[in-house]
N, C-alpha and C positions, 0 to 999 in steps of 0.2 A: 822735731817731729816731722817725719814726711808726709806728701800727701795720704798715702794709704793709710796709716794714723788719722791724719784729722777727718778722712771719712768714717771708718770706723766710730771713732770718737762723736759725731755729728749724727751717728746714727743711735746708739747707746745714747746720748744725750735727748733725740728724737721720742727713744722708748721712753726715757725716766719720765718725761713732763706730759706724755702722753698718760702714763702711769700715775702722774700726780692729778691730771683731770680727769682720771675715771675713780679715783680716789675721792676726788670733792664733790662729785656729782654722787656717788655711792653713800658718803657721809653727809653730806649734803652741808658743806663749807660752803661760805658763801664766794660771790664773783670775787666780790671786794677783795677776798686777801690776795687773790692773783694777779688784779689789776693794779695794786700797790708795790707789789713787789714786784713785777713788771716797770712801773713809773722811778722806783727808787733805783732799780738797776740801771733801767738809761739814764736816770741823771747822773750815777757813778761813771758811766760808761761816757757820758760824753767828758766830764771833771780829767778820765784818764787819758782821754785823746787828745785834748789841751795841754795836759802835765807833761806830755812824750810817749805815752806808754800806747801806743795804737793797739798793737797787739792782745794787749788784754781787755783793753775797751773796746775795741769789735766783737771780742768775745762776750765780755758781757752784754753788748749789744744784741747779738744774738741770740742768747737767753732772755733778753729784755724781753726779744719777741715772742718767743714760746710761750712768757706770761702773760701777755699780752693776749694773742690769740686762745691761751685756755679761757683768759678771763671773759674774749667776748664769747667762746663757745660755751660757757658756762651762764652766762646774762640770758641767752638765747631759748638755751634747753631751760632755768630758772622759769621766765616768761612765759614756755610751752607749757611746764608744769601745772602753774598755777588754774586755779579755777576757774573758767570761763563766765562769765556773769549774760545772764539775759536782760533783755532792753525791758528797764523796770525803770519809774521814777525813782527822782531822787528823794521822795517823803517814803517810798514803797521799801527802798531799798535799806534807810537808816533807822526804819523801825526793824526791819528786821535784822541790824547786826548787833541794835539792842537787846533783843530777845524778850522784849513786850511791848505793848502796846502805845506805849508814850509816843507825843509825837517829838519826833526829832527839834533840838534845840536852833537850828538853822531854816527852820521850813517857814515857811509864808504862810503864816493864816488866813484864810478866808473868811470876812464877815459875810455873815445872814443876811440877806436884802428879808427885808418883808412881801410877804405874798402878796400878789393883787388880786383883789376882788375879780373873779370871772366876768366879762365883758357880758352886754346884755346883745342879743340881737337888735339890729335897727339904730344902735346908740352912736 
């Protein structure tokens, strides 16, 4: 393969996994699967560098990265997605993902002090 090939090729490979994280951000796959199969390609990839084989474990290397970078582009946009929460306690907040009134099983109760009798003047 000449140079001009493995540009080509480096660019078409560029689209596909660009294509594959607008796919999972679209469908809404999670980070996870790109971040694993990112991790499991560089461990191939280093296994074949050690064996002899540099060539196709740089290559896989290089894809390693692509899954890599969709999975953190993916973590990111994920994070953006989600719902922003306002500065609420934590008893305020766990009754309401109950959806009644209970109080949450982790909350701190407060005992009732008894009232004091109102002070007299002069006393």
């Amino acid at each position: 393969m000449g140079s001009g090939d493995l540009g080509a090729f480096a660019l078409v490979a560029f689209v596909a996994f660009l294509g594959f994280g607008v796919a999972c951000w679209r469908f809404r796959i999670s980070y996870r699967v790109s971040v694993v199969a990112g991790l499991v390609l560089l461990v191939i990839a280093g296994l074949l560098v050690v064996v002899g084989q540099a060539d196709v474990g740089n290559f896989l290397g290089i894809l390693a990265y692509y899954f890599l970078a969709i999975g953190v582009a993916l973590a990111i946009l994920e994070w953006r997605r989600e719902p922003r929460q306002t500065s609420v306690t934590s008893s305020q907040s766990d009754s309401e993902d109950v959806g009644h009134d209970t109080p949450p099983t982790n909350a701190v109760r407060l005992r009732k002090t008894p009232s004091r009798p109102p002070r007299r003047p002069g006393a």
